[in-house]
Every structure is written in structure tokens, then in C-alpha cells.
C-alpha positions in Angstrom: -137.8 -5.7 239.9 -137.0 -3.4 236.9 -134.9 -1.4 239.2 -132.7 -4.5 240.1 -132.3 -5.8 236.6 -129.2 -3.8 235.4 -127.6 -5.0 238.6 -128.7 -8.7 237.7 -127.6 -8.4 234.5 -124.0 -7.2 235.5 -123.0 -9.7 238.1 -124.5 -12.6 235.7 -122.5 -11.6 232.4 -119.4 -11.6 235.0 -120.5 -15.0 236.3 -120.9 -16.3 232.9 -117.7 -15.1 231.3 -119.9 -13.8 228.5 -117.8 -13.3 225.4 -118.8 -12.1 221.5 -118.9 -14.7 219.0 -116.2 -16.1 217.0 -113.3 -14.6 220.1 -113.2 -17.8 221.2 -113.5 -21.7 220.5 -114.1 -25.2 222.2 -110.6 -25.3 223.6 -111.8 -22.4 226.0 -114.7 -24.0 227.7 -113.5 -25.6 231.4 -114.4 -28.8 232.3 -117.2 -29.0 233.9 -119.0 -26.2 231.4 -120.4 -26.1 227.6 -120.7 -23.2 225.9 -124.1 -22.1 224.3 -125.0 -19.4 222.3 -128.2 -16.9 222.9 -130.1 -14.5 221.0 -132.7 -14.4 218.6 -131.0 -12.1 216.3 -127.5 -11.9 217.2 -125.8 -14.5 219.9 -123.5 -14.2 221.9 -122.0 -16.8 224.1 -121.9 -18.1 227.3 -119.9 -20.8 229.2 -122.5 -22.6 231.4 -121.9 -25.5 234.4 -123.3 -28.2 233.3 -125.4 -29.0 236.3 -127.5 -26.2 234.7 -128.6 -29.1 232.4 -130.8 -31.1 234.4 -132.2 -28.3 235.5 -136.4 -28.1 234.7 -136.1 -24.5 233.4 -133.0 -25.1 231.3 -134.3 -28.1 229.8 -137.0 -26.2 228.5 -134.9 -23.8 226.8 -133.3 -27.1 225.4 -136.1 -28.4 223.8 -137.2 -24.9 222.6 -133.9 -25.1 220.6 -134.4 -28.4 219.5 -138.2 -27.7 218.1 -137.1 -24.6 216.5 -133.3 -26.3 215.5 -133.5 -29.3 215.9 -129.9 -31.4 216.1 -128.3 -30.5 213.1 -128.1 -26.1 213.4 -126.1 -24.8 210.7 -123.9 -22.2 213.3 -122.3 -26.0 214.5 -123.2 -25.2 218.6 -125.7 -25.1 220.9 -127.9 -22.3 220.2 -131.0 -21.0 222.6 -133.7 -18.8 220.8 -134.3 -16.3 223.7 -133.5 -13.0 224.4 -130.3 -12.7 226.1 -131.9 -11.1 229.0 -134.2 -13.7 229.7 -131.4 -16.0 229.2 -129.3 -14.2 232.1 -132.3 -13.8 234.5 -132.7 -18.0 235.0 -129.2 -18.5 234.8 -129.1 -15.9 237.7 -131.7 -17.6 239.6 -130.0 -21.2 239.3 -127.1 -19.9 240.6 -129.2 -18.6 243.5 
């Protein structure tokens, strides 16, 4: 698996338009997407289909950020606390 992960991780940053902070704001996100930010240190953010919402896995990401955020996070979006790798490898997989 390690030996696929750099590949992984390439065609998933494409897939996800992954941009640096601040380059961008909400006017950017297509319909049908939200933008979320990922990192434990420093985020970076992705533009995600929303379907990836009601998704089990995602949804425990979700309430990750909420125990650890809760609904009022002072950077104003919606932040995961995960490495950006693991972040990349289920959004991979529920693209799959």
C-alpha cells in the first residue's frame, strides 16, 4: 500500500482542486460542493461533493470537528482535525 500512496495522493489533490488557504473564498465553491479545511497544524482546503456528507466515514470526521470545535471555530469554516493524508485517502476511497 505504501508504494501506491504517492500515486493516491496525486490523483486525489487533482480530484479535489486542493488549493492553499486564504487564495480563494466561498464564491469559488460549485454547486453541489462545500469547501472544508484539513490539517492539524496548518489547513489547507478542499472543495468536496456534498454527497460525501452522508457518508458513515465522513460523518465521523464531522463530529470529530464538532467535539474538538464545536459550531462556533474561530477560522469561520469547516475545519477537520486530521492529517491531510488521512483526509485524502477516504476521500479517495468514496470516490471509488
Amino acid at each position: 500500500m505504501g508504494i501506491r500512496l504517492p500515486c493516491m495522493i496525486a490523483h486525489a489533490k487533482q480530484v479535489l482542486k486542493l488549493q492553499p488557504l486564504g487564495t480563494r473564498n466561498q464564491s469559488d465553491v460549485p454547486k453541489g460542493h462545500v469547501a472544508v479545511y484539513v490539517g492539524e497544524m496548518q489547513r489547507k482546503r478542499f472543495l468536496v461533493p456534498i454527497t460525501f456528507l452522508n457518508h458513515p466515514s465522513f460523518q465521523k470526521l464531522l463530529l470529530r470537528a464538532e467535539e474538538e470545535y464545536g459550531f462556533e471555530h474561530p477560522m469561520g469554516g469547516l475545519t477537520i482535525p486530521c492529517r491531510e493524508e488521512t483526509f485524502i485517502d477516504l476521500t479517495t476511497q468514496l470516490r471509488e
